[in-house]
C-alpha positions in Angstrom: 14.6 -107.1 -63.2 11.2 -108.3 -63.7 7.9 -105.4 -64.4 7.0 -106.1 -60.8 9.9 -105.4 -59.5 10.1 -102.2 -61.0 6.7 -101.3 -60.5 7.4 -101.7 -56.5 10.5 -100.1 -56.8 8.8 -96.9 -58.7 5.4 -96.9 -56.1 8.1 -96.5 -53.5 10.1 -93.5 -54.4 7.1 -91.7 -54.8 5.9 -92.6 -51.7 8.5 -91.4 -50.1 8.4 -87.8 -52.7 5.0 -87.9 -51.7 5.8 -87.9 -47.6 8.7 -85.4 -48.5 6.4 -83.2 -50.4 3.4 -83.5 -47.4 6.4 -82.3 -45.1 7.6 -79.3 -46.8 4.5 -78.2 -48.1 1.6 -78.4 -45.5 1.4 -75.0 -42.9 3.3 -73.2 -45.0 3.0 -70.7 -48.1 3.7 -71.8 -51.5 3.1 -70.1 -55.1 0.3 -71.6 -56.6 -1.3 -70.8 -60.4 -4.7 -70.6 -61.1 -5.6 -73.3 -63.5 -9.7 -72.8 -63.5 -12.6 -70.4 -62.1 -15.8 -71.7 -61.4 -19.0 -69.8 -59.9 -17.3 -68.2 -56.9 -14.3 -70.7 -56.7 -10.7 -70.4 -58.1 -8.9 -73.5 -58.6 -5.5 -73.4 -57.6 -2.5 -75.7 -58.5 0.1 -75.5 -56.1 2.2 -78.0 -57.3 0.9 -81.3 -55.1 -0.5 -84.3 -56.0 -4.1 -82.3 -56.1 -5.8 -79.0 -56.4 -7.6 -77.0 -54.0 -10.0 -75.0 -54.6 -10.3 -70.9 -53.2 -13.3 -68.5 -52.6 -13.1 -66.0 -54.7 -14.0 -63.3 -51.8 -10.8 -64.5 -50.2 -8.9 -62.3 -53.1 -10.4 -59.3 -52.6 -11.5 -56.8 -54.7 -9.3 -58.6 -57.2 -11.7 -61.9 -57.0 -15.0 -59.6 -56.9 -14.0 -57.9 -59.5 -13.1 -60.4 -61.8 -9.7 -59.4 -62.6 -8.4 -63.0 -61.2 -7.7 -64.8 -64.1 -6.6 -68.0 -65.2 -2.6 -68.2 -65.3 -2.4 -65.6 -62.4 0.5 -66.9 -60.2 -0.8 -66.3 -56.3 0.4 -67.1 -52.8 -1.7 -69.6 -50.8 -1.3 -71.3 -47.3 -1.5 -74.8 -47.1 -3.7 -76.4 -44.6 -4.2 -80.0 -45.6 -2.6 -81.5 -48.7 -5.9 -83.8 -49.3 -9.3 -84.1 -47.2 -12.0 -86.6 -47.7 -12.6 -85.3 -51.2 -9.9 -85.7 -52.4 -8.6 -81.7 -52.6 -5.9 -79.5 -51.3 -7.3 -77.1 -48.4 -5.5 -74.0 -49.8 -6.4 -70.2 -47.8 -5.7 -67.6 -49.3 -6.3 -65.3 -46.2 -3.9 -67.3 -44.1 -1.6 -66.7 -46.5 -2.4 -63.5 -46.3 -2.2 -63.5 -42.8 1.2 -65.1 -42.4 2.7 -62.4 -45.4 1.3 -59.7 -43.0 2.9 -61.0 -39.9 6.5 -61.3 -41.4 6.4 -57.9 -42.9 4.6 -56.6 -39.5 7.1 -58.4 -36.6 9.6 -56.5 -39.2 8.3 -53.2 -38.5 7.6 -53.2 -34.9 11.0 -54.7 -34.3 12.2 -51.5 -36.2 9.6 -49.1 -34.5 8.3 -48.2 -37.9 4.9 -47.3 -39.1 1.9 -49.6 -40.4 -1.2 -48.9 -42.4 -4.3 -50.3 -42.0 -7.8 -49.4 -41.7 -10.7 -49.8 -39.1 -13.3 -51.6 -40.1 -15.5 -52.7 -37.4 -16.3 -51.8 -33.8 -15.8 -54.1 -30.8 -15.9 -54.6 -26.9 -13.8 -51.4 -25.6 -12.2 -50.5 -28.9 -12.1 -51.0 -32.7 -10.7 -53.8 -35.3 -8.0 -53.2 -37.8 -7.2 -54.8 -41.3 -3.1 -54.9 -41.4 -3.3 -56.0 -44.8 -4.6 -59.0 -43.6 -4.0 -59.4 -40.2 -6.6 -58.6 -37.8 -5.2 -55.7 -34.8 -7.5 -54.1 -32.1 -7.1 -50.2 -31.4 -8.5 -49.9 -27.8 -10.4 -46.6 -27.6 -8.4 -44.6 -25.6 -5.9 -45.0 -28.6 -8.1 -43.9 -31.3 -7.2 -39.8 -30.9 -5.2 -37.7 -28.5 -8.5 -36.4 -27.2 -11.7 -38.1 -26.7 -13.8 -38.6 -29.9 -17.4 -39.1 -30.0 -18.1 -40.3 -34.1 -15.6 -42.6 -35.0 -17.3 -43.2 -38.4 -15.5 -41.1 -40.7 -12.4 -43.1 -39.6 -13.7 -45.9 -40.7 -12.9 -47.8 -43.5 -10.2 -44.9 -44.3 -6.5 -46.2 -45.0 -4.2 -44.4 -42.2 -0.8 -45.1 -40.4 -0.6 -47.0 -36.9 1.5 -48.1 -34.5 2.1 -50.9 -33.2 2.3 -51.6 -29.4 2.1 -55.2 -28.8 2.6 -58.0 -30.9 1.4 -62.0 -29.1 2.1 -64.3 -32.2 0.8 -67.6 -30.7 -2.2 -65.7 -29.5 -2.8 -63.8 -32.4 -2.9 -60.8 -31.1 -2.0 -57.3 -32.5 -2.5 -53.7 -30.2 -1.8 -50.9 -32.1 -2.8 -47.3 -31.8 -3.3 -44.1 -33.8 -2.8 -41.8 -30.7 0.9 -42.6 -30.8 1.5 -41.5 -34.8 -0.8 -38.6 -33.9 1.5 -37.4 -31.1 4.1 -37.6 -32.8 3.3 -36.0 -35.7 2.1 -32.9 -33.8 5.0 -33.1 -31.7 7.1 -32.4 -35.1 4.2 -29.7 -36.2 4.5 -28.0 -33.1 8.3 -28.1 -32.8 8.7 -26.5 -36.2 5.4 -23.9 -35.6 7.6 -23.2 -31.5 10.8 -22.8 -33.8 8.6 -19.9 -35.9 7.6 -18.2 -32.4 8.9 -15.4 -30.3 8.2 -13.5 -27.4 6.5 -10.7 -27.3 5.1 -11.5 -30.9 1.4 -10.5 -31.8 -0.3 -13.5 -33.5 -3.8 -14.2 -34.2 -5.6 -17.5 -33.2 -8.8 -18.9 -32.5 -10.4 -20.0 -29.0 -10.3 -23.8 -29.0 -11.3 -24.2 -25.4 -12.3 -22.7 -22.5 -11.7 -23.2 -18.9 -12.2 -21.8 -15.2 -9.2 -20.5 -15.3 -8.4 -19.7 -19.0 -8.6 -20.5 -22.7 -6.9 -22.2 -24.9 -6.0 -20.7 -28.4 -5.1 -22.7 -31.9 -2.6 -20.4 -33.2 -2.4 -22.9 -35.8 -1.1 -26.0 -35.3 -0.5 -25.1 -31.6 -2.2 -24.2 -28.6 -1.5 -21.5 -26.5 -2.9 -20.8 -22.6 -4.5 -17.6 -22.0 -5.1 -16.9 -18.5 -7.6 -15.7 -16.8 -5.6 -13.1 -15.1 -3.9 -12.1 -18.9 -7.5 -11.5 -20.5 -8.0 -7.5 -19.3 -6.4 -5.1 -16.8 -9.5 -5.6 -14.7 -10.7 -7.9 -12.5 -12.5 -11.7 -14.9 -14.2 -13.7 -12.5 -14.7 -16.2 -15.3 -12.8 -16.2 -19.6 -16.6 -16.9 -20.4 -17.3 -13.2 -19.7 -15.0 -12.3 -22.5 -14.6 -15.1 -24.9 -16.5 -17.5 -26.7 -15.6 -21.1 -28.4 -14.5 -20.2 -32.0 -13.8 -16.6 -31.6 -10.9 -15.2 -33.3 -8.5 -13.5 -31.2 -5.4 -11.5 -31.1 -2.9 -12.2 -28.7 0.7 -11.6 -27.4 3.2 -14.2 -26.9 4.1 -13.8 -23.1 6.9 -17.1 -23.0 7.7 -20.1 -24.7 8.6 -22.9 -23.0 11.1 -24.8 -25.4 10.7 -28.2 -23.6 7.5 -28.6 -23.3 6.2 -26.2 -26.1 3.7 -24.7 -23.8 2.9 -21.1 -24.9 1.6 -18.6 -22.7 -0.7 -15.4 -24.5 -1.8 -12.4 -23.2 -4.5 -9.6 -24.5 -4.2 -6.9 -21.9 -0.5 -6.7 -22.8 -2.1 -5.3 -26.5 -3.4 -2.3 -24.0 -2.0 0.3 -22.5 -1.1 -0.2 -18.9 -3.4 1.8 -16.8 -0.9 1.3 -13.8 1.4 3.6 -15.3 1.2 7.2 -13.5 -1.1 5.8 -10.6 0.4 7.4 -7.9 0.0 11.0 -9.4 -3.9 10.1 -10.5 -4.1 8.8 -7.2 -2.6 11.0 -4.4 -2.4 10.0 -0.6 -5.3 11.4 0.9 -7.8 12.0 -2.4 -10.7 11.0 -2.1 -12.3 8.8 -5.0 -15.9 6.4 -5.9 -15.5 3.1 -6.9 -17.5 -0.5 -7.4 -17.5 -3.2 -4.7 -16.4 -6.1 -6.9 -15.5 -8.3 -4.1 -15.4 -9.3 -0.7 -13.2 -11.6 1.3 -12.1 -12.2 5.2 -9.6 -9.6 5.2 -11.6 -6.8 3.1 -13.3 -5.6 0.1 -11.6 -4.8 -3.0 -12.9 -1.9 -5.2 -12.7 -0.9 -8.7 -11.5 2.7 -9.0 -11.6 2.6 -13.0 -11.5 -0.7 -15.5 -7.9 -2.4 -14.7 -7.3 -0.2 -11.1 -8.6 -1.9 -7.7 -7.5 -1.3 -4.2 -8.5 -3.0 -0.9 -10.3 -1.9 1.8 -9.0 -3.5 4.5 -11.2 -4.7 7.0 -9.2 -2.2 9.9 -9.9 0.9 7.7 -13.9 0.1 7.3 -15.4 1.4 10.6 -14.0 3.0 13.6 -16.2 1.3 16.0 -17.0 -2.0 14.4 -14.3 -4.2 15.6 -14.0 -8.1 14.6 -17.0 -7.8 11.8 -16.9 -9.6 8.6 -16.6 -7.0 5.8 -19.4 -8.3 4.2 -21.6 -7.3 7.4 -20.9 -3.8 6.0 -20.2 -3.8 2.7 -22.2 -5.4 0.0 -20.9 -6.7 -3.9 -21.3 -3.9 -6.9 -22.0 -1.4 -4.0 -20.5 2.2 -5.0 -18.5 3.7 -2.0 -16.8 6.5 -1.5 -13.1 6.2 -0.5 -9.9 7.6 0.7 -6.5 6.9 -1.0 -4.1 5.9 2.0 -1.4 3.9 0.1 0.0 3.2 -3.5 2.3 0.8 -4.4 3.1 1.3 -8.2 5.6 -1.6 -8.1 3.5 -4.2 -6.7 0.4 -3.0 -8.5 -1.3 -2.6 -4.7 -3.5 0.8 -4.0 -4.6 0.7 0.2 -8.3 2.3 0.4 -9.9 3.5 3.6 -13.8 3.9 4.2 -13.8 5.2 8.1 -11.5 8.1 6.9 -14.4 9.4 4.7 -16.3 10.0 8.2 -15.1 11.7 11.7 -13.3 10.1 13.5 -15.3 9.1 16.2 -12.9 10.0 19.0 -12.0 13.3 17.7 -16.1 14.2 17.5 -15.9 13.1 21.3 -12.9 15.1 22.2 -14.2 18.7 20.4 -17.8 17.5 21.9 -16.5 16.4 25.4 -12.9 18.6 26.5 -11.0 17.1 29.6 -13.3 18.1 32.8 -17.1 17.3 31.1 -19.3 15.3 32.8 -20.6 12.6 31.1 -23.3 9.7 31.6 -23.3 6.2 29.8 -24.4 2.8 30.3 -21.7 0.2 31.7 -20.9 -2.1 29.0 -18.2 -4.8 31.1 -16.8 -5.4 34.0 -12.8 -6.1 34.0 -10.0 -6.8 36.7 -8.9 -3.2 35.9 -12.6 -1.2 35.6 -15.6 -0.5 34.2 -16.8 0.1 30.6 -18.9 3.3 29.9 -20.8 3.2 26.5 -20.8 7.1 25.6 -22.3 9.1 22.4 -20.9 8.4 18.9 -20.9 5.0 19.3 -17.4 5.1 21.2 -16.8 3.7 24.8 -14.5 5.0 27.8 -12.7 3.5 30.3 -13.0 4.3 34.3 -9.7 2.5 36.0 -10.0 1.0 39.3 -8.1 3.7 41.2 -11.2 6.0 40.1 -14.1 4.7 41.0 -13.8 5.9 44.7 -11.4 8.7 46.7 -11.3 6.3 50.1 -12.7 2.8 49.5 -10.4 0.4 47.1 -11.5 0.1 43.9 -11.7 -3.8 43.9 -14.2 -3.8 46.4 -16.5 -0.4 44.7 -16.5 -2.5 41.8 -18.4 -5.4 42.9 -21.0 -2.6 43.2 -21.8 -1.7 39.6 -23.2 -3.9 36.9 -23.9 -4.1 33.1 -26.2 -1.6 32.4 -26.5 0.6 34.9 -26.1 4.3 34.0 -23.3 6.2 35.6 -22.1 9.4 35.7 -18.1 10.4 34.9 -15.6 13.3 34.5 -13.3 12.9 31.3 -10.0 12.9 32.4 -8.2 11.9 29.0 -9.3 11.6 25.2 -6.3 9.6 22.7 -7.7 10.1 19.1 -4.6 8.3 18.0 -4.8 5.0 20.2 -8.5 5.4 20.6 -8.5 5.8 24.3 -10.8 7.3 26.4 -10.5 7.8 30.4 -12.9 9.1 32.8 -13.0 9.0 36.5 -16.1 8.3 38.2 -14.5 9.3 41.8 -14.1 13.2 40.6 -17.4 13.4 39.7 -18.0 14.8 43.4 -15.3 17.2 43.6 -11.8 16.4 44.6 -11.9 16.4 48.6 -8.5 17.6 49.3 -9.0 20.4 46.7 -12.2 21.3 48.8 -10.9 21.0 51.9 -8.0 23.4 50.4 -10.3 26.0 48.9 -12.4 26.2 51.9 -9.1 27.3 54.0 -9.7 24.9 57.0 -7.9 22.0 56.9 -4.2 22.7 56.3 -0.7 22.3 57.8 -0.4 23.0 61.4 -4.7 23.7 61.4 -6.4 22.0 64.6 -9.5 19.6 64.0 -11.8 17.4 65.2 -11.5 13.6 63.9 -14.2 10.7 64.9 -12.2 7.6 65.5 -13.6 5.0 62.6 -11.8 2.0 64.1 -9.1 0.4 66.5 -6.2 -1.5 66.0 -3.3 -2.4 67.1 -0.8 0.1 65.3 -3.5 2.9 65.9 -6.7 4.7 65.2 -8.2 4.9 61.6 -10.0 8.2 61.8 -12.6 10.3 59.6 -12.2 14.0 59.9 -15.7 15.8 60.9 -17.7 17.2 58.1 -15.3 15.8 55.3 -14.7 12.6 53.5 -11.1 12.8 54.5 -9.6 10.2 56.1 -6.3 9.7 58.2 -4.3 7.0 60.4 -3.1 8.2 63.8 0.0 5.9 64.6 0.2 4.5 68.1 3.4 7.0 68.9 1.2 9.8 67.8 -1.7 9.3 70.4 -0.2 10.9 73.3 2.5 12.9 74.4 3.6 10.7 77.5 4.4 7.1 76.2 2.2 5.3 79.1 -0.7 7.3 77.2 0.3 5.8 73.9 -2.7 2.8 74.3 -5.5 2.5 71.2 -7.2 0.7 73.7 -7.7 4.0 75.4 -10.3 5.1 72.8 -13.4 4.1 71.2 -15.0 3.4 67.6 -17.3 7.0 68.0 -15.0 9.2 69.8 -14.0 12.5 69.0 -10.8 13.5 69.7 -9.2 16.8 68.9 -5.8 16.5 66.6 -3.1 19.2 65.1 -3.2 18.4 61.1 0.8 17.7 60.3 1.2 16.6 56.6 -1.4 17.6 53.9 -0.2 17.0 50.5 -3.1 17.8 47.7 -0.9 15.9 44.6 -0.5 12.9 46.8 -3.7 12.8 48.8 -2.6 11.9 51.9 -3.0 13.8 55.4 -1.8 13.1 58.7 -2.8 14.4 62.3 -1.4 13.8 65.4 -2.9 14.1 68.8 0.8 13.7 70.6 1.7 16.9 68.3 -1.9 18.9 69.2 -0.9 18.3 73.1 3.3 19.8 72.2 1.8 23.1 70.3 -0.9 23.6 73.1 1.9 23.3 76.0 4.2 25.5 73.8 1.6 28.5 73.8 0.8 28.3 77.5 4.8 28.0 78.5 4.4 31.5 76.2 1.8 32.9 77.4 1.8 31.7 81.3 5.2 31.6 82.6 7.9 28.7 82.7 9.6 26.4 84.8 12.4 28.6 84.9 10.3 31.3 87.1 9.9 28.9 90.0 6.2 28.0 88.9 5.6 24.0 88.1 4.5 22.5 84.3 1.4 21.5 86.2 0.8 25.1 87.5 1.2 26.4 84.3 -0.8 24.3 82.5 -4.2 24.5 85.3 -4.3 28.3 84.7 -3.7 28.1 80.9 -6.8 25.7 81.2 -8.6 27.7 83.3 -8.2 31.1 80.8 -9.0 29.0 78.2 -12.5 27.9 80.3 -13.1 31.4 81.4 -12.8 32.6 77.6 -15.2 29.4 76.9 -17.8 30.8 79.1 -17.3 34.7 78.1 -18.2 33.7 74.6 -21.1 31.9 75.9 
């Protein structure tokens, strides 16, 4: 075989090693040695045709420092195998890189922990250096609460975790939050474990809220509420506790699932419930502080840690539908009655219109059943008037008294608000805070009159004016009284032809016998038809009768005729 030949032959195979070699070795990461080190340059060998060269800064501290030296074996990524000048393109920070990425897709396939630091601050988080590989912490990852100075977590070696890994992209989320969590979740599981109820620990206030603080009892917060800080009344923790304070405080409960602890300082204090209802007897009367008012009362403090209610039906007799706060004002003192204590449910009832007289009862010793008394009408109802009367309370006159004759629908229409009437009281009820008066008995009850006087009863003879006509009678008004009567149409006359109403007139006075008076009932009747019986009875008597031979007629001329003749004697 001739040199040529060979020389073909030999150009050849290592063309094709050389193809071979460019496959296997370009994009990945091969061991290279470092065969020279100039300015800020290493020269690197990895075992192709050519060298590449590597900046130094690419190394690390190792390359700044000098400790790269020649013969040092090192990992480098392979970009090209030869550019225009003739040189390997050799990284190593892709090398880095891709080391960094096998090890990481390792660990966040097996959920396990990377370190890193953060070294610069970006768009709506930070950067981290995974050994090499570049990961963004989004802010809201950085720490379980909010931080504002991020600097002395910079540049600081500490664990993350990783969240999302996008290969092709490049991209790598991690967070700090995450590792943080956890690791307190474990700190406070073992401090919880440590913990019981009822324990007495100290701890300081971390934070504080509307409605609370919250304690570090080392490792672990605790809630203490606002309701937990003192027997009495906190309208806000700030009134008590300060940020940093150190505190003593009583476990209240654990909750083992969640670890939320609740705390309590009035539970270190003696409980000023205890004994209330001997301290505070039914009925004793007792100062206190207005501390504050609502819709349905006023609460007031009786001593530090005791407050009862005023309810807005014990403040004032009178004053119905008022907002409390129309008469009671915050940090007011007031004086107060004891009506009600409940030591179970930690409830004390207070009244304030039991410290004054009861209005009604003032009324009743003032004005006994029979007074007359004068107020102004306050309303008009369907069933009566409204007097206004002194101390503040008002009475009631019904319908039914208002007049003795006329219906009390129609005397009504006669009064209005304000005028000032007169009125007897005819009832007081102190206990349902009623009082009735009558405005009809102010005049005198004129059956009771007419009874006194002796001249209007049962059987007596008197003289009515007829006050109208109808059908069924006479409506008529006996003289010199306000009594009234109905004469029915049977009762007008003795013989039933007489029996007419259309016989008399509105006007006329007729003479009747009086045959029902009933006082209880008011109600009298008369009859004319039972006048003209009695008066033919006495003459029959006194005259003669029918049986003697002499007529009815007879009888009655010359019982008539005495009865003239005594007429005229008299006159």
């Amino acid at each position: 075989m001739s040199n040529a030949q060979v020389s073909r032959d030999d150009f050849a195979a290592l063309l094709e090693a050389s193809f071979h070699e460019h496959d296997v070795a370009e994009g990945a990461v091969v061991k290279g040695t470092v065969v020279a080190i100039e300015k800020d340059m290493a020269v690197i060998d990895a075992g192709l045709k050519v060298e590449g060269r590597v900046a130094l800064k690419e190394f690390g501290l190792k390359g700044k420092d000098g400790e790269l030296k020649v013969g040092d074996v090192v990992e480098v990524y392979v970009e090209r195998i030869e550019n225009a000048l003739g040189e390997a393109v050799l990284s190593r920070d892709k090398a880095r890189r891709e080391e960094s990425w096998v090890k990481l897709e390792a660990k966040f396939t097996a959920g396990e922990k990377v370190e890193g630091q953060i070294f610069n601050q970006v768009k709506g988080g930070f950067t981290v250096d995974l050994d090499g590989a570049v990961a963004f912490l989004p802010r809201s990852q950085v720490d379980i609460r909010p931080i504002r100075d991020v600097g002395p977590l910079m540049n600081s070696p500490q664990p993350f975790q990783i969240l999302k890994m996008d290969k092709r992209r490049g991209n790598i989320v991690v967070s700090r939050r995450t590792v943080l969590e956890e690791s307190r979740a474990e700190q406070r599981s073992e401090i919880v474990q440590n913990l019981e109820e009822g324990q007495v620990v100290d701890g300081i206030v971390k934070n504080i809220t509307d409605y609370g603080a919250f304690v570090d009892l080392g490792g672990i917060d605790g809630l203490l509420h606002v309701t937990d800080m003192a027997w009495r009344r906190v309208n806000h923790p700030s009134e008590i506790l300060q940020i940093g304070q150190s505190v003593k405080v009583q476990i209240i409960r654990i909750n083992q699932d969640t670890h939320r602890i609740s705390l309590g300082m009035k539970q270190l204090e003696s409980d000023p419930w205890e004994g209330i209802g001997v301290k505070y007897p039914m009925g004793f009367k007792v100062s206190g502080r207005v501390t504050n008012i609502t819709d349905y009362g006023a609460f007031v403090e009786l001593e530090p840690g005791i407050e009862g209610l005023i309810h807005v039906s014990e403040m004032s007799w009178t004053k119905k539908n008022v907002h409390p706060g129309k008469i009671l004002s915050t940090s007011q003192e007031v004086e107060v009655v004891v009506l009600e204590v409940d030591p179970v449910k930690r409830r004390i009832s207070l009244g304030l219109k039991q410290t004054l007289q009861n209005p009604w009862e003032a009324f009743r010793d003032q004005f006994p059943i029979g007074a007359i008394v004068e107020g102004e009408v306050k309303n008009k109802t369907e069933f009566g008037l409204f007097i206004g009367l002194d101390g503040d309370v008002d009475g009631m006159v019904h319908l039914s008294d208002l007049d003795w004759n006329r219906p009390g629908e129609q005397v009504i229409e006669e009064f209005n608000k304000g005028d000032m009437v007169k009125a007897q009281v005819l009832d007081v009820d102190v206990e349902k805070e009623r009082i009735s008066l009558g405005m009809k008995q102010v005049s005198g009850d004129p059956f009771v009159n007419a009874s006194e006087a002796g001249d209007i009863r049962r059987g007596a003879i008197v003289t009515c004016e007829v006050t109208a006509v109808n059908e069924g009678g006479l409506e008529v008004q006996i003289v010199d009284t306000d009594l009234t009567s109905f004469i029915r149409r049977a009762d007008l006359a003795r013989d039933r032809d007489d029996q007419r109403p259309e016989r008399f007139s509105v006007g006329q006075k007729v003479d009747v016998r009086v045959t029902q008076f009933d006082k209880k009932a008011h109600r009298i009747g008369v009859s004319i038809k039972a006048l003209q019986i009695a008066e033919e009875k006495e003459a029959v008597a006194q005259y003669g009768s029918s049986d003697s031979g002499a007529s009815l007629g007879d009888i009655l001329a010359a019982a008539m005729k005495n009865r003239e003749d005594g007429e005229g004697e008299s006159e």
